[in-house]
C-alpha positions in Angstrom: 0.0 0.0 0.0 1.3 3.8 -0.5 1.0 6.3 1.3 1.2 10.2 0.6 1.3 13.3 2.3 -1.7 14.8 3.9 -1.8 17.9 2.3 0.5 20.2 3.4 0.8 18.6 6.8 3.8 16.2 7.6 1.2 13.3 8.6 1.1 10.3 6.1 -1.6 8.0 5.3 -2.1 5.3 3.3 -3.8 6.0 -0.2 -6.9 4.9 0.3 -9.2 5.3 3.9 -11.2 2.7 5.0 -15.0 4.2 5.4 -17.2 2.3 8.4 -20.6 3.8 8.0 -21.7 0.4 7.3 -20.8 -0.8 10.6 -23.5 -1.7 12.7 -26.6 -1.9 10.6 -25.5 -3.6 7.4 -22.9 -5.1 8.9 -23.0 -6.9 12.5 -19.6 -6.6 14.9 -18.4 -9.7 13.6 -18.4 -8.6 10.2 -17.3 -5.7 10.7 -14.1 -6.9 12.5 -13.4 -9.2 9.5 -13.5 -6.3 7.0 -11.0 -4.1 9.0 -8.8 -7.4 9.4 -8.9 -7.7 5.6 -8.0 -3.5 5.3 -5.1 -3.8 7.7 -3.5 -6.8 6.0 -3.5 -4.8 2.7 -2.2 -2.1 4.4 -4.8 0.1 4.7 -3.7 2.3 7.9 -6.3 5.3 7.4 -9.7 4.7 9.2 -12.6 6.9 8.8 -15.9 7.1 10.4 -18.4 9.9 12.6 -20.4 9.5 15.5 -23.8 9.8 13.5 -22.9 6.5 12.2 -24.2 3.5 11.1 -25.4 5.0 7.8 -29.6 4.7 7.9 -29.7 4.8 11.5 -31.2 6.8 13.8 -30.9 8.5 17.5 -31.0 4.7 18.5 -28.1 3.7 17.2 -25.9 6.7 17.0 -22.6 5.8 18.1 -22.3 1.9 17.3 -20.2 2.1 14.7 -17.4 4.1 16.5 -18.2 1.5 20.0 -17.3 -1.0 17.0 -14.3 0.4 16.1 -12.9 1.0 19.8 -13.1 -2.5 20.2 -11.6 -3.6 17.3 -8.5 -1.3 17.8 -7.5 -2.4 21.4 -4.0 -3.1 21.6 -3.3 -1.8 18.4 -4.3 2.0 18.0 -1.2 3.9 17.3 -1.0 1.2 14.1 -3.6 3.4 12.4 -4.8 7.3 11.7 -8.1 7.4 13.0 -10.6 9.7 11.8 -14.3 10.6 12.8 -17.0 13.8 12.3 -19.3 15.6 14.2 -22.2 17.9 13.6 -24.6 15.6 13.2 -27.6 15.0 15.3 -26.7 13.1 18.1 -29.7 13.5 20.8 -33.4 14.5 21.6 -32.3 18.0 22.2 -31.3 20.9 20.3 -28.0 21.4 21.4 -27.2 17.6 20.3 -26.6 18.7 16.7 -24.1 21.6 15.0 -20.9 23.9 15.0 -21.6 25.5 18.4 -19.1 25.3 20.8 -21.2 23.6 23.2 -22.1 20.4 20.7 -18.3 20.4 19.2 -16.6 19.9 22.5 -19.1 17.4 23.9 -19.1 15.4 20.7 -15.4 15.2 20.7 -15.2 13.5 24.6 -18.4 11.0 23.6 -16.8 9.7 20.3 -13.1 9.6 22.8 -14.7 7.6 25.1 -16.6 5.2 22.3 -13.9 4.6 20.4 -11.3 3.6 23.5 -8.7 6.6 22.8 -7.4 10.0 24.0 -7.1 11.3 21.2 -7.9 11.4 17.4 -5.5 12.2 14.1 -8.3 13.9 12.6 -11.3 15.6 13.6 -14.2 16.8 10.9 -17.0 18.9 11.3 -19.2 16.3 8.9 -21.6 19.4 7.5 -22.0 23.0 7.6 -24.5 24.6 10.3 -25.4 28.2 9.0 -26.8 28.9 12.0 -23.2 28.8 14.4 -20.7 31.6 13.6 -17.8 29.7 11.6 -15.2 31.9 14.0 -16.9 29.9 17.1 -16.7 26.2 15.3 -13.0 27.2 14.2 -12.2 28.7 17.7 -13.6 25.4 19.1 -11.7 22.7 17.1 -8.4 24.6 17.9 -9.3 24.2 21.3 -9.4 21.1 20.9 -6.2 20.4 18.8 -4.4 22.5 21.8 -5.8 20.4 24.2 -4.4 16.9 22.5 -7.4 15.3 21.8 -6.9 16.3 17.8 -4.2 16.3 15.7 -5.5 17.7 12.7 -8.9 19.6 12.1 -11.0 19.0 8.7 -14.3 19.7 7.0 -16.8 17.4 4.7 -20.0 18.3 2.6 -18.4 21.8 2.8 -18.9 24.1 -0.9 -15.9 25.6 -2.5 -16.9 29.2 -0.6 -17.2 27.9 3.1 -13.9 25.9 2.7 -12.4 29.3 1.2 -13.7 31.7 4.0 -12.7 29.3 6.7 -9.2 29.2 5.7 -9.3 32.9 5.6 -10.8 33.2 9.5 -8.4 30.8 10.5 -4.9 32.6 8.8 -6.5 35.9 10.4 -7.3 34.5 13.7 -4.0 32.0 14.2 -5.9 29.3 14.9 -5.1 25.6 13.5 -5.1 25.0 9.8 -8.1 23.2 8.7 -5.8 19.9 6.9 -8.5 18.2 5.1 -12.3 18.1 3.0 -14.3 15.1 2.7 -16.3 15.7 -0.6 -18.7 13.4 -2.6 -16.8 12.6 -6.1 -17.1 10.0 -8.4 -17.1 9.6 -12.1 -21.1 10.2 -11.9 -20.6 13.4 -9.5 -18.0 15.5 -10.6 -19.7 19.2 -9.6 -16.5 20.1 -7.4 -13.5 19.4 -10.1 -14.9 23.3 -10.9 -13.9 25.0 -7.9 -13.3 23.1 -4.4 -10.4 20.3 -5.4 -8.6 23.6 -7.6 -8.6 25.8 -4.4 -7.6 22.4 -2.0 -4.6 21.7 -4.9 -3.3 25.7 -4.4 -4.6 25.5 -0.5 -2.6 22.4 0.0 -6.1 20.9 1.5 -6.0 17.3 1.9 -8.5 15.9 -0.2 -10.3 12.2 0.7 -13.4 11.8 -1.3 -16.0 9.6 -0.2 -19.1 7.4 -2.5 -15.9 6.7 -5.5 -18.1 3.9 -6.5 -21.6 6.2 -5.8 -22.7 4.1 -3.5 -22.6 0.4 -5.2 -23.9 1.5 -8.4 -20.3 1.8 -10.1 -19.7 -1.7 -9.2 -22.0 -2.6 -12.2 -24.0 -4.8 -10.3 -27.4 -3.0 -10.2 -29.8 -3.0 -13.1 -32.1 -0.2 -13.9 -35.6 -1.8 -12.5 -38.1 -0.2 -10.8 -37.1 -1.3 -7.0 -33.5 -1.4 -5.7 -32.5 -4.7 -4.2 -32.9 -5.2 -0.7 -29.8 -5.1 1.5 -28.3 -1.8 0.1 -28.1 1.3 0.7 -30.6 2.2 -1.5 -32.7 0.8 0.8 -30.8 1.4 3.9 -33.3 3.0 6.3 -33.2 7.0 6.4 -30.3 6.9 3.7 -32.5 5.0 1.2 -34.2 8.4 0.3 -31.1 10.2 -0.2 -29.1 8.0 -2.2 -31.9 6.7 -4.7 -32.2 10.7 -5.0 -28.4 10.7 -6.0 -28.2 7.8 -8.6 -31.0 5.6 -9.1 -32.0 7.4 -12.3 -32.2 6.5 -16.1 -29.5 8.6 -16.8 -27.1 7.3 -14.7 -27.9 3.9 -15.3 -27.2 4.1 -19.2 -23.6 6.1 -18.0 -23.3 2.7 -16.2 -23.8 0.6 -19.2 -20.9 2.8 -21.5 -18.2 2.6 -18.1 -19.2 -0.9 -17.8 -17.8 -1.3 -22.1 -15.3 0.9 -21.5 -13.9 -1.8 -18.5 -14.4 -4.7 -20.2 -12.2 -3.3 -23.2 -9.8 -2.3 -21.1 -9.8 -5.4 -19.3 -10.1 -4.3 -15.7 -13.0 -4.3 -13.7 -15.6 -1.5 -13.3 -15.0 -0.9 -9.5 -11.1 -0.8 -10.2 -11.9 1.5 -12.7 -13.6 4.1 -10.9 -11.6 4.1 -8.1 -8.7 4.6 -10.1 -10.0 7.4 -12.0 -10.4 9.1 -8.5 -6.5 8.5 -7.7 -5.8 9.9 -11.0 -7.0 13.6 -10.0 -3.5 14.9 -9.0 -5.9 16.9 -5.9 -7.3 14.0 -4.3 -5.6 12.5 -1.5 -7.4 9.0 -0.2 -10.5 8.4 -1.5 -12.8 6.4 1.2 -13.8 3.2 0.2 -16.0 0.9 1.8 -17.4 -2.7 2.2 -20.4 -4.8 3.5 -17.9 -8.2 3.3 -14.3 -8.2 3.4 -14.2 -9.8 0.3 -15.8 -6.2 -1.9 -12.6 -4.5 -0.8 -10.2 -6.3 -3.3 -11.2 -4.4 -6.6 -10.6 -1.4 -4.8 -7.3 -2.2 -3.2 -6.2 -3.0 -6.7 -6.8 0.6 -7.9 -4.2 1.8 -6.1 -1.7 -0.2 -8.5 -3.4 0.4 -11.4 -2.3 3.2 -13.5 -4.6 5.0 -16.4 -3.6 5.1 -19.6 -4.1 9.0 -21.0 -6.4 7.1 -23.9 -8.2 5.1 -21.2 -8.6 8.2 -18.7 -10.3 10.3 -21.8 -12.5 7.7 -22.4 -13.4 7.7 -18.7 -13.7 11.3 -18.7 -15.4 11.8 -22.0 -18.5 9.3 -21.2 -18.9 11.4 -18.0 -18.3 14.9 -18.9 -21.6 16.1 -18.1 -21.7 15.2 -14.6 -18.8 17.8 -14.2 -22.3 20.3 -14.5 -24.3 18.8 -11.9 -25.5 21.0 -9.0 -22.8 20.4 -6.1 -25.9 20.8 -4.0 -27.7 17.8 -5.1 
C-alpha cells in the first residue's frame, strides 16, 4: 500500500481510507471486525468514520459504529490514523446537533470515550451549520487540537466558498489550519473538479473523497428496475431516500452501461476502474472506500496499483463529462 502526504501537513496516510458507516446496521460486529482485518492486512492504515454512524440509522443507534471500532483497535491503535466527524444529530435536544461550541466539545469527549482513545488524528466537522458563527466552530476545534485530543482539524460536505472563508478566518485568527475536505466525487458526481479540489490543490487541503463507487452503483452490479434490491443502501433505512435521489435514475444507469464497455475493453473491472479514476486527479488525497464483506474490498485495493492510460482516462472522462455540470448541492 502507498501512502502520501496529507496535504500540506507532515502526517502520512495510506492511499486509500477505509469508510465504516456500514458498521452496525448492514454489517453486524463480527463482520465488521473481519473487513477491518482484511484492510489492515493490505495495508490500509487510514480509518474513517463519525459519531452519527451506522449509515440509515437513527438517534438509537448513534454511536455503534465508533463502539465497534474502539473495540476492534485495542492493543493496536497507534497502528492506524483514525478519523471521525461531528455535527450531526446526536440526541433528543437541540443542542445535540451543530458547529456551536457547546455540541463540538461534547461530541469530541463521547466519540473519545466510544472509540477507547485519547485522542484522534483527525477531527471533521461532517456538515455546515449556517446557523453557528464559523469563528466559534474554528475557535472550538483549535481548542481542541491544543488540548491533545486532535491532531488535525477538517471539513466534509463543505462548498468551494465555506472551505475558502474558513481558511481565511483561521490565517487571520491564528488558529489551527483546517488539513482536510471530505467531498462526494465519483465519475457520476464531478460538480466540485470546478472549484473546491482547484482551491484544495493551491490551499494544500488534503482531499479524501467519499461514495468513488456512488454508492454500489459503479460496481455494475445494479440493473435499472423499478425497486433497488434489498440489502443496500438504497434501501438502507433514512439513507434510502437520499441515495436513490443521487443515482438511481435512467441517466445514470445508461452512463453505467458505456463505463461498464469501456472496463471490459480495457480489461479491468468496473469498481477498479472508478476508483482509479479518482487517484488519477492529481488533488485527491485517499478516496474512502468501503465494504459490506471483506471480500468487496479487493477491486478497490487494486486501484491503487493500477495506472490509467491518457487514452483510457479520456475515455473515462469523455463518457462522463456532463456530470462535471451537476448541481454540487444535489
Amino acid at each position: 500500500m502507498k501512502h502520501v502526504t496529507f496535504g500540506r501537513s507532515g502526517l502520512r496516510v495510506s492511499r486509500l481510507c477505509l469508510g465504516t458507516m456500514t458498521f452496525g446496521l448492514q454489517c453486524d460486529e463480527t463482520q465488521s471486525h473481519a473487513i477491518l482485518d482484511r484492510a489492515a492486512e493490505s495495508g490500509i492504515d487510514f480509518l474513517d468514520t463519525a459519531d452519527v454512524y451506522p449509515l440509515g440509522g437513527d438517534l438509537t443507534s448513534v454511536g455503534r459504529t465508533e463502539r465497534i471500532i474502539g473495540g476492534w483497535l485495542k492493543g493496536k491503535r497507534q497502528q492506524f490514523i483514525l478519523a471521525t466527524k461531528c455535527v450531526g444529530r446526536m440526541g433528543p435536544q437541540p443542542w445535540n446537533q451543530g458547529m456551536s461550541r457547546k455540541h463540538i466539545i461534547e461530541a469530541i469527549d463521547g466519540s473519545l470515550q466510544r472509540l477507547g482513545t485519547d485522542y484522534v488524528d483527525l477531527y471533521q466537522l461532517h456538515g455546515f451549520d449556517p446557523v453557528t458563527p464559523i469563528d466559534e466552530a474554528l475557535e472550538a476545534l483549535d481548542r481542541i487540537v491544543q488540548s491533545g485530543k486532535a491532531r488535525y482539524i477538517g471539513v466534509s460536505n463543505w462548498q468551494a466558498h465555506r472551505l475558502a472563508r474558513a481558511i481565511g478566518r483561521t490565517e487571520l485568527k491564528s488558529l489551527v489550519r483546517i488539513a482536510s475536505v471530505q467531498p462526494r466525487y465519483n465519475l457520476l458526481f464531478r460538480a466540485f473538479e470546478r472549484d473546491l479540489l482547484p482551491l484544495c490543490a493551491e490551499e494544500g487541503v488534503a482531499v479524501i473523497p467519499y461514495n468513488p463507487l456512488a454508492g454500489g452503483l459503479l460496481t455494475g452490479k445494479h440493473r435499472n428496475v423499478n425497486a433497488p434490491p434489498e440489502g443496500t443502501r438504497f434501501t438502507l433505512g433514512n439513507a434510502a431516500e437520499m441515495y436513490r435521489a443521487r443515482y438511481w435514475h435512467d441517466r445514470e444507469f445508461t452512463a453505467v452501461e458505456t463505463l461498464n464497455g469501456i472496463a471490459q475493453d480495457a480489461g479491468i473491472s468496473l469498481t477498479t476502474l472508478a476508483v482509479a479514476w479518482v487517484l488519477a486527479n492529481p488533488a485527491v488525497t485517499a478516496p474512502i472506500v468501503g465494504a459490506s464483506r471483506p471480500d468487496q474490498l479487493a477491486d478497490s485495493i487494486a486501484a491503487v496499483t493500477t495506472v490509467l492510460s491518457p487514452e483510457l482516462k479520456a475515455r473515462l472522462d469523455d463518457a462522463t463529462v456532463e456530470w462535471r455540470a451537476v448541481d454540487a448541492e444535489r
